[in-house]
Biopython code that builds the backbone (N, CA, C, O; Angstrom):
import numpy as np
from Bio.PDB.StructureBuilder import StructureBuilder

atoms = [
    (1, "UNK", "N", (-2.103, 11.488, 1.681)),
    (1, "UNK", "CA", (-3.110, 11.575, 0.632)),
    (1, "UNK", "C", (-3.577, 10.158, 0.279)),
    (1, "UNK", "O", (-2.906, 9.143, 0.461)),
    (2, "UNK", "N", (-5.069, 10.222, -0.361)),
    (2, "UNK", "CA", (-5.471, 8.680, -0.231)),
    (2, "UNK", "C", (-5.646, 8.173, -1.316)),
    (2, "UNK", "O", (-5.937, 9.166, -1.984)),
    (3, "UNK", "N", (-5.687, 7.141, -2.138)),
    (3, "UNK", "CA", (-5.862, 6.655, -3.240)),
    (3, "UNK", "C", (-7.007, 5.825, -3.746)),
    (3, "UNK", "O", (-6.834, 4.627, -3.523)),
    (4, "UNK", "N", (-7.942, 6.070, -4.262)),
    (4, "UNK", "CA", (-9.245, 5.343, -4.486)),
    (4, "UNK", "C", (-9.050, 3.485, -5.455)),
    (4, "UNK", "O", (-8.483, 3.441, -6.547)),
    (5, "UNK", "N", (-9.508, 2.455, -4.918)),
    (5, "UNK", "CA", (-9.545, 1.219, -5.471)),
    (5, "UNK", "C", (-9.559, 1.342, -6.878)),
    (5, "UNK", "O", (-8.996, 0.465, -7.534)),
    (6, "UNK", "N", (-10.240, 2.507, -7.579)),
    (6, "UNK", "CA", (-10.766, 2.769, -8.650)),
    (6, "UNK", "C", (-9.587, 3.291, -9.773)),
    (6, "UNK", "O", (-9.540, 3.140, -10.994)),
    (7, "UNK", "N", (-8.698, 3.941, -8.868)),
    (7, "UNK", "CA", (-7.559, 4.726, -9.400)),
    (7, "UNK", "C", (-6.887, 3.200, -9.204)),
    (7, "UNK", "O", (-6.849, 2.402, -10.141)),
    (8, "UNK", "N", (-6.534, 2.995, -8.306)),
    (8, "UNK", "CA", (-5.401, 1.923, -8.205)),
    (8, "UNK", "C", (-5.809, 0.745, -9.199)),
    (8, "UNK", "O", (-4.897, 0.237, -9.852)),
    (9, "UNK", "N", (-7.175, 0.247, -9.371)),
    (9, "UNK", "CA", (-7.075, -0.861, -10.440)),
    (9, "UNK", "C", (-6.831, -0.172, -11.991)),
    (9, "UNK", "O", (-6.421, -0.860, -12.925)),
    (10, "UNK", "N", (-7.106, 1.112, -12.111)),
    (10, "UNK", "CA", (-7.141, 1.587, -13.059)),
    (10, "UNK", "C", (-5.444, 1.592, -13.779)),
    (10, "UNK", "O", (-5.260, 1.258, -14.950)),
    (11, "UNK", "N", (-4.517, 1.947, -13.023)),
    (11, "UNK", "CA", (-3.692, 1.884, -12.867)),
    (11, "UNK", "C", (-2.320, 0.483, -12.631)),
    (11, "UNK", "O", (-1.115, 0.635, -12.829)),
    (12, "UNK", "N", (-2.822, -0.428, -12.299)),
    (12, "UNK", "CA", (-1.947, -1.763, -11.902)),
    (12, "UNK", "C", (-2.860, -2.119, -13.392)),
    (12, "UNK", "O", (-2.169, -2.722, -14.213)),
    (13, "UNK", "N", (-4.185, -1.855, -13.809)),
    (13, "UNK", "CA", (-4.594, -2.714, -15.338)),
    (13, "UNK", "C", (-3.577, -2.295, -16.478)),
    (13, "UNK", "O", (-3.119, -3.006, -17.372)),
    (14, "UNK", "N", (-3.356, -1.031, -16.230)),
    (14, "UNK", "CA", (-2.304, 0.007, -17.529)),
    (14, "UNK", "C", (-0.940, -0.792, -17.669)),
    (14, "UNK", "O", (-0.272, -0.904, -18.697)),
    (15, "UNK", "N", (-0.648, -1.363, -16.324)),
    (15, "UNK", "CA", (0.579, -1.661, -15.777)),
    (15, "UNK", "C", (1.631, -1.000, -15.311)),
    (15, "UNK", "O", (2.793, -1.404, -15.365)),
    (16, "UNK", "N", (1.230, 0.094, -14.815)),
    (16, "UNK", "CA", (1.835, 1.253, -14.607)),
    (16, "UNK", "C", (3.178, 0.800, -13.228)),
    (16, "UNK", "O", (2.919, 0.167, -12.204)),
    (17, "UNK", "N", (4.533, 1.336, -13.612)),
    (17, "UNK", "CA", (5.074, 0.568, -12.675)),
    (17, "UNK", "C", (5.495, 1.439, -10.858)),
    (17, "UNK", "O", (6.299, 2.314, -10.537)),
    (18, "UNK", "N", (4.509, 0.652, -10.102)),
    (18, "UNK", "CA", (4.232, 1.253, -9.181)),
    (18, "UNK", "C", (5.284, 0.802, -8.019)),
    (18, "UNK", "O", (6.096, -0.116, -8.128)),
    (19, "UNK", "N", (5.056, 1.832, -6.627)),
    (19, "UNK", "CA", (5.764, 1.662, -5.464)),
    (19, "UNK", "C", (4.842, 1.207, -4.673)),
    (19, "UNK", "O", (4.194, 2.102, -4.131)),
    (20, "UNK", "N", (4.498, -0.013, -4.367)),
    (20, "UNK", "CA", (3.444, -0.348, -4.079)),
    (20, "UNK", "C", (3.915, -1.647, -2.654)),
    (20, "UNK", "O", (4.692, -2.582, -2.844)),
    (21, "UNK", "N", (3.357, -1.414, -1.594)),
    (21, "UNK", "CA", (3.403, -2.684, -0.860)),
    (21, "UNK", "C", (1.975, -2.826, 0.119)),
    (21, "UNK", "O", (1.015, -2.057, 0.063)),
    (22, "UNK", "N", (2.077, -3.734, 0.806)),
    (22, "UNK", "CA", (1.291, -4.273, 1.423)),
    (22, "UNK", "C", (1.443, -4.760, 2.703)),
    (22, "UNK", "O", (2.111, -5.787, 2.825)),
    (23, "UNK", "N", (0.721, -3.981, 4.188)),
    (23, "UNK", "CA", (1.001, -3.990, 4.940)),
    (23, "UNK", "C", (0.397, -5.161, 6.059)),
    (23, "UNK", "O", (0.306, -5.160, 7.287)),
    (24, "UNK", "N", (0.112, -5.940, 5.224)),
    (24, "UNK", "CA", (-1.326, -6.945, 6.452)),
    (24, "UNK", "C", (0.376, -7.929, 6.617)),
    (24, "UNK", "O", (1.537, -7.643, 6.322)),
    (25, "UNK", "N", (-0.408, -9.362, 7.343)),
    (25, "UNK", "CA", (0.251, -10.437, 7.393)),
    (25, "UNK", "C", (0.904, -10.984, 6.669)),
    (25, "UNK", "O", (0.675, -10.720, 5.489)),
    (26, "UNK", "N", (2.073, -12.046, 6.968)),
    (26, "UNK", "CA", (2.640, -12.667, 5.630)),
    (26, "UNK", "C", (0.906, -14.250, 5.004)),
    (26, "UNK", "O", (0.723, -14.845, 3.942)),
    (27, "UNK", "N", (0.193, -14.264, 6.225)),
    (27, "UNK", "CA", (-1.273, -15.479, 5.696)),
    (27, "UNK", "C", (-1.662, -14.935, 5.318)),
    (27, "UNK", "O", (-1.975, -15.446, 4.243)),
    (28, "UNK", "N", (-2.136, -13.630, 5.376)),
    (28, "UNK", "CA", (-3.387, -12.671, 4.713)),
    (28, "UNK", "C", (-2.478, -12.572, 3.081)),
    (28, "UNK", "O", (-3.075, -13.006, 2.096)),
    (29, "UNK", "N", (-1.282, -12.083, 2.930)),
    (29, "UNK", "CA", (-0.519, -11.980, 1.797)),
    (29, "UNK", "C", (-0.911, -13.295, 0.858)),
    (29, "UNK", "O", (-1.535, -13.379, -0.200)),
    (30, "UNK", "N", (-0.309, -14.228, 1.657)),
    (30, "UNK", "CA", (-0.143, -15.619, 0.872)),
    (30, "UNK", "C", (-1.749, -15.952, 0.099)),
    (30, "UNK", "O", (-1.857, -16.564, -0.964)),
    (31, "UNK", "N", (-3.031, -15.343, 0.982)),
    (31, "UNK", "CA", (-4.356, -15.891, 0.705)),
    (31, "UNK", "C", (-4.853, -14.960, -0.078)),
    (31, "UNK", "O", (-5.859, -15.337, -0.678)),
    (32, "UNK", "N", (-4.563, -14.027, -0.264)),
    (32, "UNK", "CA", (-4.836, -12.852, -1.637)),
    (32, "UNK", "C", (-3.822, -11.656, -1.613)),
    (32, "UNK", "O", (-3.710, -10.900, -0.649)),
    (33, "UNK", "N", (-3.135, -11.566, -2.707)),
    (33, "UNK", "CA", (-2.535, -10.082, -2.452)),
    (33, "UNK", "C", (-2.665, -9.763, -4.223)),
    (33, "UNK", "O", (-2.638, -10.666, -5.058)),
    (34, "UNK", "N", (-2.814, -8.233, -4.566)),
    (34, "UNK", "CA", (-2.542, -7.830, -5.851)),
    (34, "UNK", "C", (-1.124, -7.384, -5.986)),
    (34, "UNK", "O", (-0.896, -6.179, -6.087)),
    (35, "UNK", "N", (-0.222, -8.191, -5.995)),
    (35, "UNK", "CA", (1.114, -8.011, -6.605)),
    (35, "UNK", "C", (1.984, -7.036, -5.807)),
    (35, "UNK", "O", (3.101, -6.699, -6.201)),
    (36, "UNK", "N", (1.295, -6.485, -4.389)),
    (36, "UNK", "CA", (2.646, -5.339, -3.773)),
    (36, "UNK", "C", (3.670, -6.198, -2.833)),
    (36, "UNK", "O", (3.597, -7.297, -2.283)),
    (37, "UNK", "N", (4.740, -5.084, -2.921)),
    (37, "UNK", "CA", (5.331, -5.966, -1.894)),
    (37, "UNK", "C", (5.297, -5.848, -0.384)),
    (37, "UNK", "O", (5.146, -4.785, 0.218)),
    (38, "UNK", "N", (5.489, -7.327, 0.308)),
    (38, "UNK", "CA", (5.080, -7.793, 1.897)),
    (38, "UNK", "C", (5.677, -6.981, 2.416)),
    (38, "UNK", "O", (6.818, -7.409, 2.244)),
    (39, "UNK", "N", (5.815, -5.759, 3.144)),
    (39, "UNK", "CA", (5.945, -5.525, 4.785)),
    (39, "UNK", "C", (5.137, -5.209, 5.317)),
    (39, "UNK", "O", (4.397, -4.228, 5.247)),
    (40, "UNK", "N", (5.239, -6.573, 6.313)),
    (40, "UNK", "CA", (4.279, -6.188, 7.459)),
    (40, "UNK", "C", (3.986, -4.432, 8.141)),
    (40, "UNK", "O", (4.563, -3.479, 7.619)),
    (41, "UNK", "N", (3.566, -4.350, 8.666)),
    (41, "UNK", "CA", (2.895, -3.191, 9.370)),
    (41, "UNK", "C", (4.283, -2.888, 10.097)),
    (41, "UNK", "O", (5.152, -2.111, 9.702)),
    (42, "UNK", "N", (4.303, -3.930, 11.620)),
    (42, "UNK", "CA", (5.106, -3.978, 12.724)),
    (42, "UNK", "C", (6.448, -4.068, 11.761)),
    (42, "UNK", "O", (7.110, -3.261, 12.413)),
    (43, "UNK", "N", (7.115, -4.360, 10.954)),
    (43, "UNK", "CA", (8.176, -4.827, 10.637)),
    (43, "UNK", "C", (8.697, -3.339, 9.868)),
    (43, "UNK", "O", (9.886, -3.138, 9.624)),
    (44, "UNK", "N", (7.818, -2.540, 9.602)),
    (44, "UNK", "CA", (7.818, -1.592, 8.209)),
    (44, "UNK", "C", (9.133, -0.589, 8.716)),
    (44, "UNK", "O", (9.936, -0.102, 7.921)),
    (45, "UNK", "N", (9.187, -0.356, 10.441)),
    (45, "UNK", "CA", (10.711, 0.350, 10.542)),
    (45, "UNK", "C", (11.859, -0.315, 10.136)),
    (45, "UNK", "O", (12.812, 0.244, 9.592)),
    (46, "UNK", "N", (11.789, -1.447, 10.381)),
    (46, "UNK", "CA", (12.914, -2.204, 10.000)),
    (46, "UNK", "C", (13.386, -2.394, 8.249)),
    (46, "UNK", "O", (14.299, -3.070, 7.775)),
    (47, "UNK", "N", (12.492, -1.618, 7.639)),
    (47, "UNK", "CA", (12.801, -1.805, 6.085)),
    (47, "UNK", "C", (12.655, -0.526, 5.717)),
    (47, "UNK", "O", (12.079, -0.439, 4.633)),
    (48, "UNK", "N", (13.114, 1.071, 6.461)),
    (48, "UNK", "CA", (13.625, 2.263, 6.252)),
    (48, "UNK", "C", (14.716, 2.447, 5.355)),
    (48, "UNK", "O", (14.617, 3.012, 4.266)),
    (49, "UNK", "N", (15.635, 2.018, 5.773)),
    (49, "UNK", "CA", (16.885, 1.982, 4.534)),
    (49, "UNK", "C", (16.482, 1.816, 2.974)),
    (49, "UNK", "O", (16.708, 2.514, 1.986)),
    (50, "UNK", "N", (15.606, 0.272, 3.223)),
    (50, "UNK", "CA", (15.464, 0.057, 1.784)),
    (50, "UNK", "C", (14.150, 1.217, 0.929)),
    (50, "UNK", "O", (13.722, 1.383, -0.213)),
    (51, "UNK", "N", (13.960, 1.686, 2.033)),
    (51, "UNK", "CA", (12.890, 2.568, 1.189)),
    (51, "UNK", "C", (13.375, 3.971, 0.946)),
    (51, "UNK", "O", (12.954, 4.702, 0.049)),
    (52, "UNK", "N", (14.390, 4.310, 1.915)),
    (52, "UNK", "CA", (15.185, 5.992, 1.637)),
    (52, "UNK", "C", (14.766, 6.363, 0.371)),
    (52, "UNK", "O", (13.889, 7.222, 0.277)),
    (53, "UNK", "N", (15.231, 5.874, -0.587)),
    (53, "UNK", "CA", (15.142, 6.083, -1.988)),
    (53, "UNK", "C", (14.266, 6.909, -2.808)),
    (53, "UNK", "O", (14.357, 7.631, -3.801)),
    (54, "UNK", "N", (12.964, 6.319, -1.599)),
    (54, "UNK", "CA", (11.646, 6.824, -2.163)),
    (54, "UNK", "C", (10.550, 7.682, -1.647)),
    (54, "UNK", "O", (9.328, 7.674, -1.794)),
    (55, "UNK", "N", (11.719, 8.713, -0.737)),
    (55, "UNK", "CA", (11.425, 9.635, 0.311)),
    (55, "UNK", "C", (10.426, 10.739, -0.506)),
    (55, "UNK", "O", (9.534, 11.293, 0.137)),
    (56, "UNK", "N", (10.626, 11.068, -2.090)),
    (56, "UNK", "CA", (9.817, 12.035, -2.439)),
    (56, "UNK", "C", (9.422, 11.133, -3.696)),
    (56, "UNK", "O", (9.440, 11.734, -4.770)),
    (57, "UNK", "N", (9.160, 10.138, -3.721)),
    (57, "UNK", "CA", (8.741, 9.481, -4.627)),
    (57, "UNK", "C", (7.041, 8.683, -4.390)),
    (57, "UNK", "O", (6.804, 8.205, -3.281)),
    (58, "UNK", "N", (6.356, 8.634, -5.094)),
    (58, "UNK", "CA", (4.582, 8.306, -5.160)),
    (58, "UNK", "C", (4.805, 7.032, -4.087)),
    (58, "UNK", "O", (5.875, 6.471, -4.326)),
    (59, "UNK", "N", (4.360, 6.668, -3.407)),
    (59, "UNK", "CA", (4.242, 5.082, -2.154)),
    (59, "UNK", "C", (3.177, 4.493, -1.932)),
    (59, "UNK", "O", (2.668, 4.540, -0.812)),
    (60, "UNK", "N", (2.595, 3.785, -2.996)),
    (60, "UNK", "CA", (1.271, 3.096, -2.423)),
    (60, "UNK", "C", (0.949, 1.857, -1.477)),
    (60, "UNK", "O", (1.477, 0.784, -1.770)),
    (61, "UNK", "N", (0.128, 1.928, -0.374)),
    (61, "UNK", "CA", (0.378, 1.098, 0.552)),
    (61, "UNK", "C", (-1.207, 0.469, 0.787)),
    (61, "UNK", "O", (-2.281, 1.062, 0.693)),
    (62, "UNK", "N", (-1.048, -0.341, 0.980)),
    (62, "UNK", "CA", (-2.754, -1.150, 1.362)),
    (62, "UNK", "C", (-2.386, -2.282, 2.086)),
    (62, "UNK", "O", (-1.422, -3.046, 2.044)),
    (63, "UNK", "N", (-3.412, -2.196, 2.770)),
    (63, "UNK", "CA", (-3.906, -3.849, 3.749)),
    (63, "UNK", "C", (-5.103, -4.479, 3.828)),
    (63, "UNK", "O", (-5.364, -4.456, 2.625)),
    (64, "UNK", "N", (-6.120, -5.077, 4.373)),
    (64, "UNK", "CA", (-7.055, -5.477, 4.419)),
    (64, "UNK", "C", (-8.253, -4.151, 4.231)),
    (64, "UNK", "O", (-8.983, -4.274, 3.247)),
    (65, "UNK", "N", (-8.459, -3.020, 5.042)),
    (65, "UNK", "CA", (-9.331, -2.347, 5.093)),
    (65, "UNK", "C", (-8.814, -0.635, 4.638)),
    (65, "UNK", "O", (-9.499, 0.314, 4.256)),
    (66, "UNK", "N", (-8.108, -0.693, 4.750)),
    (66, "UNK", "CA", (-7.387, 1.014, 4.950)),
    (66, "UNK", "C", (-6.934, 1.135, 6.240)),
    (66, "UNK", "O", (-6.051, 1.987, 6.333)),
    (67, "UNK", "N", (-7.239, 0.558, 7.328)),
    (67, "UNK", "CA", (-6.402, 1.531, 9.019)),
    (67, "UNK", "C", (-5.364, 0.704, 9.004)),
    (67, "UNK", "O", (-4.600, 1.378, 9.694)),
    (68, "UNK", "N", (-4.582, -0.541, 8.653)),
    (68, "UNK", "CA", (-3.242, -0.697, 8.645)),
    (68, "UNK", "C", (-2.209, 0.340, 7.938)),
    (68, "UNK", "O", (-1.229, 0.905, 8.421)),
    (69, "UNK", "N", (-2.655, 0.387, 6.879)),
    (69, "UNK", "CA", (-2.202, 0.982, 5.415)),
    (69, "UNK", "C", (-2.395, 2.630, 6.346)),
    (69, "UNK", "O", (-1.580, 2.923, 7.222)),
    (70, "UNK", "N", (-3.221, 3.290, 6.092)),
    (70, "UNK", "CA", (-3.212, 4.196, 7.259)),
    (70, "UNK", "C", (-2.215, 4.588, 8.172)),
    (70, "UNK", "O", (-1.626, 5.651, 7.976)),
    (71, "UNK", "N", (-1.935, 3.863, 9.170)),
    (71, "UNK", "CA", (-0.990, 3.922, 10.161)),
    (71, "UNK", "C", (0.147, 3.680, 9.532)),
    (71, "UNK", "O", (1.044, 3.958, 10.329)),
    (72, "UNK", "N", (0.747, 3.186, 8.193)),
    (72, "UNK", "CA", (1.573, 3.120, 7.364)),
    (72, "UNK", "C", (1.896, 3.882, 7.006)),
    (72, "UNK", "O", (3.120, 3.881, 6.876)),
    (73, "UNK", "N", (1.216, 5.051, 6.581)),
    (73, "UNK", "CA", (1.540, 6.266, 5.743)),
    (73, "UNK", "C", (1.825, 7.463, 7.117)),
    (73, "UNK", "O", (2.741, 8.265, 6.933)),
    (74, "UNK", "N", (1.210, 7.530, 8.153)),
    (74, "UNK", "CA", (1.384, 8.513, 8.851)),
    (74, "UNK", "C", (2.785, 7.743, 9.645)),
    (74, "UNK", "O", (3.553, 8.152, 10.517)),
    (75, "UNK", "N", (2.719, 6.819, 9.103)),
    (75, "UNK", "CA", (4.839, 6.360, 10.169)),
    (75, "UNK", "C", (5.345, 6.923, 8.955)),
    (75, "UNK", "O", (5.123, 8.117, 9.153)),
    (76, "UNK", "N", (5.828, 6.850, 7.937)),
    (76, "UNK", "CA", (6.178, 7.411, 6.785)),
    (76, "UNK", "C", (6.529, 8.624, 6.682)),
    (76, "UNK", "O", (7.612, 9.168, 6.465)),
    (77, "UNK", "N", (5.126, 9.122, 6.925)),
    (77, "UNK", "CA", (4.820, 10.877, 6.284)),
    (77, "UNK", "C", (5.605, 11.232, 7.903)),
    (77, "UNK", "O", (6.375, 12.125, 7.550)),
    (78, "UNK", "N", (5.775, 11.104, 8.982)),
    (78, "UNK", "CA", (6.709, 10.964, 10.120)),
    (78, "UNK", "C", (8.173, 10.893, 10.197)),
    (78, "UNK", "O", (9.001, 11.464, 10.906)),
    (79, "UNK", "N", (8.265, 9.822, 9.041)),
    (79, "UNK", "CA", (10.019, 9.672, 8.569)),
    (79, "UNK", "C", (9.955, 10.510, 7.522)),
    (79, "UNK", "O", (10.491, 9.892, 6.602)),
    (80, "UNK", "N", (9.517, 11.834, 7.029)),
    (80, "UNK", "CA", (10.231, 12.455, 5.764)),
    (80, "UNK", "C", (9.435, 11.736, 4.620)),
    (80, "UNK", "O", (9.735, 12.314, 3.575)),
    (81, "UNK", "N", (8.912, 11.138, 4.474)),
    (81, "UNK", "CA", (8.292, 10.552, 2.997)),
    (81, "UNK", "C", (7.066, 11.405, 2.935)),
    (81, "UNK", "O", (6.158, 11.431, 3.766)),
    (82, "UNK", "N", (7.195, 12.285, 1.537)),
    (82, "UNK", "CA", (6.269, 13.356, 0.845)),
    (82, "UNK", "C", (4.972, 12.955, 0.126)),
    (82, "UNK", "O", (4.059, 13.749, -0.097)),
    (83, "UNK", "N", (4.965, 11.170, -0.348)),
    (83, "UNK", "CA", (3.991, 11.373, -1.281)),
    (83, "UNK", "C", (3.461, 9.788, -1.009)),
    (83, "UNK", "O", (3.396, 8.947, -1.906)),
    (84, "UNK", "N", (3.067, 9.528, 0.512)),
    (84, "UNK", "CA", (3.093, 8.296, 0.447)),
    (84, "UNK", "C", (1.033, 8.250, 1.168)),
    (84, "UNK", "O", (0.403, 8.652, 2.146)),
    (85, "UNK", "N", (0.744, 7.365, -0.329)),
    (85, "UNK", "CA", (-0.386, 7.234, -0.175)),
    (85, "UNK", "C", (-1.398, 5.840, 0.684)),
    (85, "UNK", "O", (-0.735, 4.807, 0.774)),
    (86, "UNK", "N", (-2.535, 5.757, 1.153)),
    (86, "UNK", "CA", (-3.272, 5.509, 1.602)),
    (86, "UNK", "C", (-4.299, 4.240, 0.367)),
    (86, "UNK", "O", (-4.537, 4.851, -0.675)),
    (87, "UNK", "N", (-4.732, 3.129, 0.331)),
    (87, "UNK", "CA", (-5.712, 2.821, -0.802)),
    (87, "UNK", "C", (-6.620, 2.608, 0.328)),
    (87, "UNK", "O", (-6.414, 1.744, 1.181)),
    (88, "UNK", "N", (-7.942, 3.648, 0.330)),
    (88, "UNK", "CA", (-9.545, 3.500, 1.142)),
    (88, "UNK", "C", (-9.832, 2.277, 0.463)),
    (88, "UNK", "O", (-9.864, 1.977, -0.731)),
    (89, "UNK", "N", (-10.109, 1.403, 1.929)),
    (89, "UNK", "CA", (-10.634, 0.158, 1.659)),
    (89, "UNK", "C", (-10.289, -0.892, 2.145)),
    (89, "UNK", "O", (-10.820, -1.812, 2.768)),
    (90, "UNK", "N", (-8.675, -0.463, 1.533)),
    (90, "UNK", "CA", (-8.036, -2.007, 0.826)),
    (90, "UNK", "C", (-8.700, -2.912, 0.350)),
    (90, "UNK", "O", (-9.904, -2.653, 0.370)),
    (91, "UNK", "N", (-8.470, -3.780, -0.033)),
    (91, "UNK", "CA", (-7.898, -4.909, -0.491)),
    (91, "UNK", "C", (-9.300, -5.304, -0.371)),
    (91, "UNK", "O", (-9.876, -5.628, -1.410)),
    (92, "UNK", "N", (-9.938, -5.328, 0.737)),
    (92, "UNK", "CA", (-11.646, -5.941, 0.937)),
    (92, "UNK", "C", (-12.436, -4.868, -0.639)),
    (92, "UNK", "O", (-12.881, -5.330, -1.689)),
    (93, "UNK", "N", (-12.357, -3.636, -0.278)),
    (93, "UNK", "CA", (-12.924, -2.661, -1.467)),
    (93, "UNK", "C", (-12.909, -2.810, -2.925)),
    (93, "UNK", "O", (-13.685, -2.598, -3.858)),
    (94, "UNK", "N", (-11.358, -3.393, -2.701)),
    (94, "UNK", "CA", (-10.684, -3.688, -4.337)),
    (94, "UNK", "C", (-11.744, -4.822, -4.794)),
    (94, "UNK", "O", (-12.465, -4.705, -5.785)),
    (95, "UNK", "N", (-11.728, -6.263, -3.671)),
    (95, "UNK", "CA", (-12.106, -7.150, -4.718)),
    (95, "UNK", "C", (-13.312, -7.050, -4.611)),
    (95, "UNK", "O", (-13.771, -8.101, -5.059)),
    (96, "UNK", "N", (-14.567, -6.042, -4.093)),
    (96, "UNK", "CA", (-15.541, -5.944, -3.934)),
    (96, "UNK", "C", (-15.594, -5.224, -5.729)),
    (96, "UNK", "O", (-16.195, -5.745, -6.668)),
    (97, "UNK", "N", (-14.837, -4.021, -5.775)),
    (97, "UNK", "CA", (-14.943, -3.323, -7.088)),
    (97, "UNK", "C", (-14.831, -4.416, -8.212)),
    (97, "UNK", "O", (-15.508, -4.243, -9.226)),
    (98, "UNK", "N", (-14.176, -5.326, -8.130)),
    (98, "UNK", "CA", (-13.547, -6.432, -9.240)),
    (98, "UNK", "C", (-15.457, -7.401, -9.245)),
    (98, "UNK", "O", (-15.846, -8.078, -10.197)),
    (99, "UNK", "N", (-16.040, -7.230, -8.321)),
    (99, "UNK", "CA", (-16.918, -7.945, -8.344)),
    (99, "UNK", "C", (-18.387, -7.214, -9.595)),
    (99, "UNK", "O", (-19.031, -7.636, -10.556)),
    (100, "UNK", "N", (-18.305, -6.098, -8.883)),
    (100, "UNK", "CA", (-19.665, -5.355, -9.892)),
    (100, "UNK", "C", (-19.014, -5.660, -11.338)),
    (100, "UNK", "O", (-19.604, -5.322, -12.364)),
]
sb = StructureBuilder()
sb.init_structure("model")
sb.init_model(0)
sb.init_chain("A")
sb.init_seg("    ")
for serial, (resi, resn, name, xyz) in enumerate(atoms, 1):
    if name == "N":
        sb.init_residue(resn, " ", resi, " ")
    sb.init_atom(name, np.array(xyz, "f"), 0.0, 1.0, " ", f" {name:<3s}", serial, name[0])
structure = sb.get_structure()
């Protein structure tokens, strides 16, 4: 399921405390990120354990456009995770919305 820029800023403004990471590069991270945490894309099996936890729990994931983040959620929704969402866009969308 996917999550709109609109919902998600709406939401990180409330401060709502989210499951949130970010799937681009650790340069792309370092040169803008809104506060999720880094796993890479390629790296994201290797940090299964630490996510067990949050197998039926909300998972918001973004990268530059949406098809990293994307391919994030369908490895996920693959391992057993029920509610792990998609942000259309990413990160390009977001700061486009922050712009109007």
């Amino acid at each position: 399921m996917d999550i709109t820029v609109a919902e998600l800023k709406e939401r990180l403004e409330k401060g709502e405390d989210l499951h949130f990471y970010d799937v681009r590069e650790e340069h792309e991270y370092e040169e803008d990120n809104l506060g999720a945490i880094l796993i890479p894309l390629a790296e994201l099996p290797d940090h299964l354990d630490e996510l067990e936890d949050l197998k039926d729990s909300e998972i918001i994931i973004h990268c530059r456009s949406g098809a990293r983040s994307g391919k994030a959620v369908s490895f996920l929704e693959s391992r057993g995770f029920t509610n792990a969402r998609n942000v259309v866009g990413g990160i390009l969308a977001f700061r486009e919305l922050e712009e109007q």
